[in-house]
C-alpha positions as CSV (number, residue, x, y, z in Angstrom):
1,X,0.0,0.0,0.0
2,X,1.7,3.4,-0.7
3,X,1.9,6.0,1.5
4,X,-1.0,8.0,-0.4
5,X,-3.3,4.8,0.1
6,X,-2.8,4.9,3.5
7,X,-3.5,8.1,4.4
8,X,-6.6,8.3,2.5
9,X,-7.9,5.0,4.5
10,X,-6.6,7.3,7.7
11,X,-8.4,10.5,6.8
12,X,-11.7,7.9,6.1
13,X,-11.8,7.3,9.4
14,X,-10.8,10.1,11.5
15,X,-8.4,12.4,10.4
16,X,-8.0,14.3,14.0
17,X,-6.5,11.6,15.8
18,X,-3.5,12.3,13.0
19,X,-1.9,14.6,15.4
20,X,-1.8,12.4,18.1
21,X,1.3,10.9,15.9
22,X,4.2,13.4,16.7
23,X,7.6,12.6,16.9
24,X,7.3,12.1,21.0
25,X,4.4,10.1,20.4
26,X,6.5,7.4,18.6
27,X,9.2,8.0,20.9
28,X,6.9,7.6,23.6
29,X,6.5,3.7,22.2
30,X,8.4,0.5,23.5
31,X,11.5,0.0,21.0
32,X,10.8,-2.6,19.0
33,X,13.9,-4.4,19.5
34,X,13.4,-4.2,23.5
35,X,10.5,-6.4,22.6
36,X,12.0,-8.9,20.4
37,X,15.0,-9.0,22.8
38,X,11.8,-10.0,25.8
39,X,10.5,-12.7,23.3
40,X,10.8,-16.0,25.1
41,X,11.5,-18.2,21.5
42,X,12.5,-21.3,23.4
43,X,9.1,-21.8,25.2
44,X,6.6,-24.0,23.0
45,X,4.9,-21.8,21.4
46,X,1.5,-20.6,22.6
47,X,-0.2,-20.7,19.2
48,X,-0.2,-24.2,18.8
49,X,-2.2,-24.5,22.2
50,X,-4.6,-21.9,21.1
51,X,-5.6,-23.7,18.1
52,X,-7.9,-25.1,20.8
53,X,-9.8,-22.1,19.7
54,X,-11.2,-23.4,16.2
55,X,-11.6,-27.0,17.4
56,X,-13.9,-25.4,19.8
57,X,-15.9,-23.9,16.9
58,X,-16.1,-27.5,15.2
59,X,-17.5,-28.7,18.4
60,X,-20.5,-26.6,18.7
61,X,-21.2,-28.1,15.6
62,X,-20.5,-31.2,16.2
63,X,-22.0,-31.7,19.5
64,X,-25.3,-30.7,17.7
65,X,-25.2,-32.6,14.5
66,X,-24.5,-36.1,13.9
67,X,-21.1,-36.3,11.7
68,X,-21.0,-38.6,8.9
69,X,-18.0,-40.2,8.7
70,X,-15.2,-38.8,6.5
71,X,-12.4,-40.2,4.7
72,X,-10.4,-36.9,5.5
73,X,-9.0,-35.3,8.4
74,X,-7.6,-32.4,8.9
75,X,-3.8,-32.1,8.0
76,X,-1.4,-28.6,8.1
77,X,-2.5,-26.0,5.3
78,X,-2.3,-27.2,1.8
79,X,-3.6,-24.4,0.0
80,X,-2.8,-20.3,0.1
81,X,-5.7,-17.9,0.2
82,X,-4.7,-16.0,-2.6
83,X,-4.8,-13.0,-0.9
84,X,-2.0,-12.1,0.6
85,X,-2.2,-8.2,0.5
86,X,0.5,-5.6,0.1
87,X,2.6,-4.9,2.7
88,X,2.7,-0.6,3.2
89,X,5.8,0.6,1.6
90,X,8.5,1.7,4.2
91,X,9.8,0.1,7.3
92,X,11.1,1.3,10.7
93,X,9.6,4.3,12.0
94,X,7.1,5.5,9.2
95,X,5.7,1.8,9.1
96,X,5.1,1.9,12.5
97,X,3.6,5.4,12.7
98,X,1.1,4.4,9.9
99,X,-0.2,1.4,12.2
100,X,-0.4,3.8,15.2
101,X,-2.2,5.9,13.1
102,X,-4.8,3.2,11.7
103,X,-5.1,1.4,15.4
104,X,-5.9,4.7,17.3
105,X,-8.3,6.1,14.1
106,X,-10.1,2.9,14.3
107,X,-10.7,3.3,18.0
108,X,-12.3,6.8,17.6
109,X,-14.2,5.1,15.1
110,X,-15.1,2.0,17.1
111,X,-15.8,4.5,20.2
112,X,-18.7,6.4,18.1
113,X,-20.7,3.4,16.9
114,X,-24.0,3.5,18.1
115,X,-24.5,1.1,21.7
116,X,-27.2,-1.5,20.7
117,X,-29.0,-3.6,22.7
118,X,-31.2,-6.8,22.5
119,X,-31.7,-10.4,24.6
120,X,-30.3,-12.7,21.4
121,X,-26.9,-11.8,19.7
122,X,-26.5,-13.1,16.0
123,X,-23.7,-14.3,14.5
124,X,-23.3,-16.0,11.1
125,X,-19.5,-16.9,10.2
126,X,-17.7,-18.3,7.4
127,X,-15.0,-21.1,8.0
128,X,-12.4,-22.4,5.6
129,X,-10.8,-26.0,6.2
130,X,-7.9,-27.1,4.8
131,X,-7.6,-30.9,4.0
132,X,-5.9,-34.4,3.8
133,X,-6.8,-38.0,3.6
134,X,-4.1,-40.2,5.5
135,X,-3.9,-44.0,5.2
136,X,-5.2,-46.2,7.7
137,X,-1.8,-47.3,8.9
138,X,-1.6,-43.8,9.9
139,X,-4.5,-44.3,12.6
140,X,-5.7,-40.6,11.2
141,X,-8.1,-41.5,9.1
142,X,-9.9,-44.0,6.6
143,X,-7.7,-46.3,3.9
144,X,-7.9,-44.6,0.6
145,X,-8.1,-47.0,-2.6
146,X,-4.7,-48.0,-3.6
147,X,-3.6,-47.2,-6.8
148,X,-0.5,-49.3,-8.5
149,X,0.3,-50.0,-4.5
150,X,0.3,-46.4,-3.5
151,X,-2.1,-45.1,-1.6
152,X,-4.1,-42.5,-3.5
153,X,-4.3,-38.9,-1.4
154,X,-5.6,-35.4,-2.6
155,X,-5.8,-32.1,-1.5
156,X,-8.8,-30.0,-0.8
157,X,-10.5,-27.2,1.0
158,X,-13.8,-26.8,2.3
159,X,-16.3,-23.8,3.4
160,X,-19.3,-23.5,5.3
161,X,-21.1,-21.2,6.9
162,X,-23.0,-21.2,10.2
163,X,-25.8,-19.3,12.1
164,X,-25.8,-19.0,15.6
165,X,-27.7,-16.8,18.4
166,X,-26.4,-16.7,22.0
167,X,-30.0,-15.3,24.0
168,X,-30.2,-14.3,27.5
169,X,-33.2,-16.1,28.9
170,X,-36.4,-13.6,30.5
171,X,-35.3,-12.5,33.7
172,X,-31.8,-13.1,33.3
173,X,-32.4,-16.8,34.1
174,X,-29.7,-18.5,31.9
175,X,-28.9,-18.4,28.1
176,X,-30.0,-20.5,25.6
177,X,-28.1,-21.2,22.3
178,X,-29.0,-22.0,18.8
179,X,-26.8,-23.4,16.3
180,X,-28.0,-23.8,12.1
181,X,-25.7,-25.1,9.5
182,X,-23.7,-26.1,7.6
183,X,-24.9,-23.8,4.8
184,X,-23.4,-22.8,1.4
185,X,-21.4,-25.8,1.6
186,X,-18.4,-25.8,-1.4
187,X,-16.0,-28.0,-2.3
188,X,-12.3,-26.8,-4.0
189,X,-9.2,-28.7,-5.3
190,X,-5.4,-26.8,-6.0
191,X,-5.2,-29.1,-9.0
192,X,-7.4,-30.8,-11.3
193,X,-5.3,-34.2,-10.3
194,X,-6.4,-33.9,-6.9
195,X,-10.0,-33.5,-7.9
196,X,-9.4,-36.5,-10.2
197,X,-8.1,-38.5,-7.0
198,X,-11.0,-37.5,-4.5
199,X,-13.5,-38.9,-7.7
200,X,-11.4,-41.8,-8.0
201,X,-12.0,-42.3,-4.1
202,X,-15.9,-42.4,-4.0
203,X,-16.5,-38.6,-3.8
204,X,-16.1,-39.4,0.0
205,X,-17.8,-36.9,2.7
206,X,-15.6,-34.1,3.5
207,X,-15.4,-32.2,6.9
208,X,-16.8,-28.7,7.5
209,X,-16.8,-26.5,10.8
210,X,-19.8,-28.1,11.3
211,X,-20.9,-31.7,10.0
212,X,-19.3,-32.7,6.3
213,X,-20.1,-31.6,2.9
214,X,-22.9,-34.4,2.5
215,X,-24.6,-32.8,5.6
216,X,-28.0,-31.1,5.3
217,X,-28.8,-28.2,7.5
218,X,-29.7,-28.6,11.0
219,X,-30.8,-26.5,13.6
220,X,-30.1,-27.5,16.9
221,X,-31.4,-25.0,20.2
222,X,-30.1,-26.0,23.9
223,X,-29.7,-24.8,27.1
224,X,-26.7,-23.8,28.8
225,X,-23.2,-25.0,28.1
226,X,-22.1,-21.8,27.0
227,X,-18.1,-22.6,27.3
228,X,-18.6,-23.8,23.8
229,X,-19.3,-20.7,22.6
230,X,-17.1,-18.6,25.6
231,X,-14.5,-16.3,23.9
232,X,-10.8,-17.0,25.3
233,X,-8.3,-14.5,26.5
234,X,-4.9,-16.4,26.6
235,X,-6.3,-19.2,28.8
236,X,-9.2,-17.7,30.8
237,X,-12.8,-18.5,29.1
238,X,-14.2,-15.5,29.5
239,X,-18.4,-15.8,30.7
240,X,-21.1,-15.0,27.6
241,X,-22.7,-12.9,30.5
242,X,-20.2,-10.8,31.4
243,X,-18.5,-9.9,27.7
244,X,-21.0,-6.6,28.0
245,X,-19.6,-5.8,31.4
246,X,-15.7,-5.7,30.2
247,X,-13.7,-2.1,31.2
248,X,-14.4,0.0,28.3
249,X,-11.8,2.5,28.9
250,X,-7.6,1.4,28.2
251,X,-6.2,1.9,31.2
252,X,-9.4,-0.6,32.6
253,X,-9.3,-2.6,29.9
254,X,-5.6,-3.1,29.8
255,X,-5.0,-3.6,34.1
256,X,-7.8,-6.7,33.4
257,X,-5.9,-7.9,30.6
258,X,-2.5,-7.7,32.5
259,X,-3.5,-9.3,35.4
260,X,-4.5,-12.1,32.8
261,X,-1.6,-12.4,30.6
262,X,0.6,-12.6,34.2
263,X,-1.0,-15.7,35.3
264,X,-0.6,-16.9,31.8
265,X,3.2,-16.1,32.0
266,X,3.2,-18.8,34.8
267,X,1.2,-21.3,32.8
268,X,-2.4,-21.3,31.8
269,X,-5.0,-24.2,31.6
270,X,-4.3,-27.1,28.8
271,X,-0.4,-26.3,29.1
272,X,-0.7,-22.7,27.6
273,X,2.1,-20.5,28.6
274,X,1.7,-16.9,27.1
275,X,4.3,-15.0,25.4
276,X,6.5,-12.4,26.8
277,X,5.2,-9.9,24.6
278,X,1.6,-8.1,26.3
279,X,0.8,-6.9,22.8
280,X,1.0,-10.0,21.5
281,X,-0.9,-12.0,23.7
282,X,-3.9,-9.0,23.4
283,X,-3.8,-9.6,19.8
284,X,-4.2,-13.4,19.8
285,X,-7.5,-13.0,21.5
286,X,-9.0,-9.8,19.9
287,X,-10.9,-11.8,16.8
288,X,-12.5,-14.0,19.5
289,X,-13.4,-10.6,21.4
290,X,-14.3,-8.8,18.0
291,X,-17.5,-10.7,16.7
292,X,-18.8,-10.9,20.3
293,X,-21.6,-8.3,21.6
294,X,-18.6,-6.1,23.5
295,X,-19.1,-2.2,23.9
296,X,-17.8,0.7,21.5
297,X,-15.8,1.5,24.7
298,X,-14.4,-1.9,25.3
299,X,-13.7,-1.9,21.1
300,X,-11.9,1.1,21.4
301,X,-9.7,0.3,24.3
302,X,-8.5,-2.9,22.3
303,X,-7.3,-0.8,19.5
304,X,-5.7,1.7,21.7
305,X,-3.9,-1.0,23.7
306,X,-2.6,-2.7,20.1
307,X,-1.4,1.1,18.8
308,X,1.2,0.8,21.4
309,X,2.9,-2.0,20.2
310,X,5.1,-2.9,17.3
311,X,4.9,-6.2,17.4
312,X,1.4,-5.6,15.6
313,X,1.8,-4.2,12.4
314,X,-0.7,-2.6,9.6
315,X,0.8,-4.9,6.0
316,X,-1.6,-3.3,4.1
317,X,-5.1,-3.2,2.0
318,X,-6.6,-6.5,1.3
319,X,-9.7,-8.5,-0.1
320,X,-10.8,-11.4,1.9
321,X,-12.0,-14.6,0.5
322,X,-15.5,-12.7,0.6
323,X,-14.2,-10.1,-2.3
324,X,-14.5,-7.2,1.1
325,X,-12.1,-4.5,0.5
326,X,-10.3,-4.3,4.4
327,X,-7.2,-3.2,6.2
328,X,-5.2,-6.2,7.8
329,X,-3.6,-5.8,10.8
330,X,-0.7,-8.9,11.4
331,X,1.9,-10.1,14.3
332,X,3.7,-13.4,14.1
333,X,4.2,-16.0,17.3
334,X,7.4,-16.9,18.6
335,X,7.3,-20.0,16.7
336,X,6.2,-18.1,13.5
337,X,2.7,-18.9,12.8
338,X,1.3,-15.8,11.4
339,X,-2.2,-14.1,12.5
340,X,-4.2,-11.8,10.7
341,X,-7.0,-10.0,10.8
342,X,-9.2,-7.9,8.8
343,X,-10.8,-5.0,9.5
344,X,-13.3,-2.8,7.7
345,X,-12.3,1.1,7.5
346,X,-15.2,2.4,7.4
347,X,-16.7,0.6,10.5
348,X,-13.5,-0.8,12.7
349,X,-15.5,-4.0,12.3
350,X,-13.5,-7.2,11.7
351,X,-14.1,-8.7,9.0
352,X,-12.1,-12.0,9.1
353,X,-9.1,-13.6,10.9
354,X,-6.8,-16.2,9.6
355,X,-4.2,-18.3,11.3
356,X,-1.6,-19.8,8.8
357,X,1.6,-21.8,9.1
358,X,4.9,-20.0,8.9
359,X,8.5,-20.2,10.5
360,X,11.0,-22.0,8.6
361,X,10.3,-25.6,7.9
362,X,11.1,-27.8,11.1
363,X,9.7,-25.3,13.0
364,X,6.4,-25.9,15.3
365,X,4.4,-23.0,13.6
366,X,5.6,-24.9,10.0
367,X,3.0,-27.2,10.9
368,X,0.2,-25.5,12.4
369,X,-3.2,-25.7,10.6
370,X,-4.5,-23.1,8.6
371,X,-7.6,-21.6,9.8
372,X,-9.4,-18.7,8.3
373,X,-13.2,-17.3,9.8
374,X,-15.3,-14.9,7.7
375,X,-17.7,-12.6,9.7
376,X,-20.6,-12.4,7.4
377,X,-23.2,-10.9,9.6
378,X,-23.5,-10.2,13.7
379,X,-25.8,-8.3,15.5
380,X,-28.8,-8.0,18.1
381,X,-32.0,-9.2,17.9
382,X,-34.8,-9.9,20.0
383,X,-35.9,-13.4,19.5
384,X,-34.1,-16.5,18.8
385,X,-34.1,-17.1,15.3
386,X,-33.9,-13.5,14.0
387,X,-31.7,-12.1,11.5
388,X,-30.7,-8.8,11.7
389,X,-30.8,-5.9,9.2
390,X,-27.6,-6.1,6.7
């Protein structure tokens, strides 16, 4: 993105905070090589723990719909998105005064959204899944038809979307959930050969984020068990209940958020340990945060706490899978898996976030799965079942 481009997406949003970027604002920040010099990079890294996350999207799913059984399973990322953006001309000090800039504009945009309210929050969301079928030697997955003594494998990608509303029940009783999918189910192959393969295999079933491409819609509505649908910060499940009630001011927002990431420095739940950098660890959980029903103020305040560090970095305009013009924002994990999300402009919405592998090969986050969630529509409403306005 040139310099131009940048400013113009700037000025879009709100062109006084601008002057909060003087030279002793960017002096004011935390050198960036202080915070690559803090980087523990001998710990196992964190976000091959966190993938946790996703799996915990496929079980909603799958706790609700009855999975027919598939010849694939899921294997590290075999296809690119295509979309890999421009990174903003410059580096060093300009670079990272055009993130500041973009972070803190998108908080003052964030901060003046309107605060809606309603008993059922709507979500419908997009998920991408990159595949493999493994030989049953492997104990991963179902034998594939030999062909001349080799076993014959393909690679493949899936997408499906979902619906689901999280409602408070009258009174404040409890919640109820509803979960409705998969929908718009679609099947793509990196090369005609491997499409050839998965034909010469049956056409088996392949997985989705929530049952397999041979699954019709179903709608499933229950009670409680709301950890499955819990955003996480580092560790800690955060309550459905309490997202609305998270500080909504930075220095609030950011003394929770510390007190969190320390007991994560001394080793979370499931064997998470989180890493040394605060801005980091922030940014690992703000897509989770993002598409739930959190305040403008609490919105804002993310932002703000990402502006101040470099670890996070605007690369540049993109289109998503979904053809939406955004601005992503990236970091990279100590062990190089690469995290990226999306954000619209105009709104300081998200509009996706993707984990993908990266690192050198050998390294853990060489073999981390891709995953990549499209936000296609979120909002209140007031009965279960409701869609809101686009």
């Amino acid at each position: 993105m040139k310099h131009d481009e940048l400013d113009s997406v700037i000025n879009a949003l709100r062109p006084a905070m601008v002057d909060e970027l003087s030279d002793a604002a960017y002096e004011r920040r935390p050198d960036a090589a202080l915070v690559r010099a803090r980087a523990d990079t001998s710990a196992p890294g964190p976000s091959l723990v966190r993938r946790r996350r996703p799996a915990r999207r496929v079980a909603l799913a799958t706790g609700a719909v009855a999975v027919v059984t598939a010849t694939a399973v899921l294997a590290t990322g075999a296809l690119s998105d295509g979309h890999q953006g421009t990174r903003i001309g410059g580096t060093g000090r300009n670079e990272a005064t055009n993130t500041r800039a973009f972070l803190l504009a998108s908080a003052e945009t964030a901060a003046k959204q309107p605060a809606t309210h309603g008993s059922c929050w709507y979500s419908r969301t997009r998920m991408w899944l990159d595949l493999m079928p493994f030989p049953a030697k492997s104990g991963t997955g179902a034998r594939v038809p030999a062909d001349k003594g080799h076993q014959r494998t393909f690679h493949s990608r899936t997408a499906a979307s979902s619906e689901n509303w999280a409602c408070t029940l009258p009174g404040g009783t409890g919640m109820r959930f509803r979960s409705h999918g998969p929908l718009d189910v679609q099947i793509t192959f990196p090369t005609e050969k491997d499409k050839a393969a998965w034909r010469a295999a049956g056409s088996p079933p392949l997985m989705t984020n929530i049952g397999t491409t041979a699954s019709r819609p179903l709608t499933a509505t229950y009670d409680g068990r709301s950890h499955l649908v819990n955003p996480d910060i580092g560790s800690h499940e955060i309550e459905w209940k309490t997202i609305a009630k998270l500080p909504a001011t930075k220095s609030g927002l950011e003394s929770y958020l510390r007190k969190l990431w320390q007991e994560d420095r001394k080793g979370g739940a499931h064997g998470y340990v989180a890493p040394a950098d605060f801005g980091l660890y922030v940014f690992e959980s703000a897509a989770d945060l993002f598409i739930t029903p959190i305040t403008p103020g609490t919105r804002a305040a993310l932002y703000r706490i990402l502006a101040d560090f470099p670890s996070v970095r605007v690369t540049g305009q993109i289109k998503d899978r979904e053809g939406r013009l955004g601005t992503a924002i990236t970091a990279q994990t100590p062990d190089g898996v690469i995290e990226r999300l999306v954000i619209d402009p105009a709104t300081a919405q998200l509009l996706d976030d993707e984990h993908r592998p990266g690192g050198p090969a050998g390294a853990p986050g060489a073999h981390s799965v891709t995953d990549y969630r499209a936000v296609e529509r979120q909002g209140w409403v007031n009965r279960i079942g409701a869609i809101p306005a686009p």
